[in-house]
N, C-alpha and C positions, 0 to 999 in steps of 0.2 A: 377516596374512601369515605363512608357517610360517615357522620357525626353522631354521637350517641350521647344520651344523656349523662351517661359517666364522664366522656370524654369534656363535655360542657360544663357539667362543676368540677370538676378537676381544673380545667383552664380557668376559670374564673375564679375559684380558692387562690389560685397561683398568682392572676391579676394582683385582685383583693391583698393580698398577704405580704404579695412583695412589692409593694405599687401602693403605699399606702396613702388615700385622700382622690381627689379626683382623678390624678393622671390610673387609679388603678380602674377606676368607674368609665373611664374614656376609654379603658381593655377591654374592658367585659361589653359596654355598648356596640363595642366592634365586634364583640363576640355573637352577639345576640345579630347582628346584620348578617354574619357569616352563618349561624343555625339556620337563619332564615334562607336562603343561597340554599338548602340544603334540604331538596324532595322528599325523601326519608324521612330525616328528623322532623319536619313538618307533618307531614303523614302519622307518623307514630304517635305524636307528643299534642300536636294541635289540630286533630281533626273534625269530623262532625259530632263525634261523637264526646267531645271535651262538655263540658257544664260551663256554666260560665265563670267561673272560678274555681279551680283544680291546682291544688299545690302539686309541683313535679318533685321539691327538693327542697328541704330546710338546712341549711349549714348548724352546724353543734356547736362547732367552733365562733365561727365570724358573724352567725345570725343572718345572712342574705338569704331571699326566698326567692326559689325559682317556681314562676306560675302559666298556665296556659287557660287561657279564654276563649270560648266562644258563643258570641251572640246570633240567634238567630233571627233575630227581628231588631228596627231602632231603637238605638238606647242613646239619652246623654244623660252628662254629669254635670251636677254644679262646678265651679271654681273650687277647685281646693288648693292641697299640698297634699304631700304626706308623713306632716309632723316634724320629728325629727329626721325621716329617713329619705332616703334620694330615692327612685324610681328610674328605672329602662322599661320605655315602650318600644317595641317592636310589631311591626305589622306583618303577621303573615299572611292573609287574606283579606278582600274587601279594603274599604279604605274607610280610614277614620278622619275626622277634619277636629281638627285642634286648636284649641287655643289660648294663649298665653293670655295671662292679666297681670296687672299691677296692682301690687296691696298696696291700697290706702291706707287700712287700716286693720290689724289683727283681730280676730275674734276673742270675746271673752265668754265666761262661762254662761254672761245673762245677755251677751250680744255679738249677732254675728259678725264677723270681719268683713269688711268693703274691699270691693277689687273692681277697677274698669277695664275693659277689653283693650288688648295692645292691637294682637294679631293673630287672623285664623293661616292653617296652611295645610294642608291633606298631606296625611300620612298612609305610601301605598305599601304594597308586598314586598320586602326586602328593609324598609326603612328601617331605623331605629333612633332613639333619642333617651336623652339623660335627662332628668330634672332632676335638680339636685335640693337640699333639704329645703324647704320655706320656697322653694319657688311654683306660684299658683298654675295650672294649667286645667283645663275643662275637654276632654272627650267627646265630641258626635259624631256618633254611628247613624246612616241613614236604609243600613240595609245588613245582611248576615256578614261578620267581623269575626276572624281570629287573629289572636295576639300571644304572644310571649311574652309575659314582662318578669323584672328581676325585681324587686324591693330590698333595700339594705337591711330594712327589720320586717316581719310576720304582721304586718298591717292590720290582721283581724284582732293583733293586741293590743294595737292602740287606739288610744280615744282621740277625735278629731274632732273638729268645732268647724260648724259651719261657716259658707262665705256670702257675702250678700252682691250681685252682680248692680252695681249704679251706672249710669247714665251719662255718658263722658259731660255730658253739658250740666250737670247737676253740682 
């Protein structure tokens, strides 16, 4: 039976609610791998026709934001986080290559935070991954990408501070 967006924050409030702290975040990351497993749900939620950032679902309750992407052309991101809040990326199409850094140092308001590269790794159709709050990761896209991703909080309300990418030899 397909998956339907009801059925997906329903499971995931349920994760969330009663699974409180990562072991609930390691439910929904699984959840987000199984949407993806799911023709339909893909089609409907994350197709060509998505923006590249579309909210599907804000919780009233718990604050998690369910989102859908898509890129038509290369994009990357500096290093970040996202603040306070944890993140599930999910690849539904195309493949993104990733990667993880080490904060040297956190940003401040009159300077950016330092991070060196640990490790890239391609994320393809079905994957999905957790990062959880303060931990830095950098997205490249070399070609048209959708994704699914979950946020613990509405990202577009918070304020984030750049990261500055150094030089392992530096």
């Amino acid at each position: 039976m397909p998956m339907t967006l009801d059925d997906f924050v329903t499971r995931a409030r349920a994760a969330l609610r009663d699974n409180p702290g990562i072991d609930g975040r390691i439910l929904v990351c699984d959840l987000v791998g199984e949407a993806l497993k799911d023709p339909d749900f893909v089609a409907k939620h994350i197709n060509d026709a998505t923006p590249e950032r579309q909210v599907l679902y804000e919780d009233p309750e718990l604050g998690f934001t369910v989102l859908a992407h898509a890129y038509r052309d290369a994009k990357t991101s500096p290093p970040h986080d996202h603040g306070p809040s944890w993140a599930i990326y999910g690849q539904a199409a195309g493949e993104t290559v990733m990667t993880d850094w080490e904060c040297l140092a956190r940003p401040t308001e009159t300077t950016p935070g330092r991070a060196r590269r640990i490790k890239d790794y391609a994320m393809k159709p079905g994957d999905a991954y957790l990062y959880e709050p303060g931990i830095l990761h950098s997205p490249r896209r070399d070609g048209p990408t959708r994704l699914l991703r979950i946020e613990g909080i509405n990202m577009d309300r918070v304020k984030r501070l750049p990261y500055q990418p150094v030089d392992a030899a530096a």
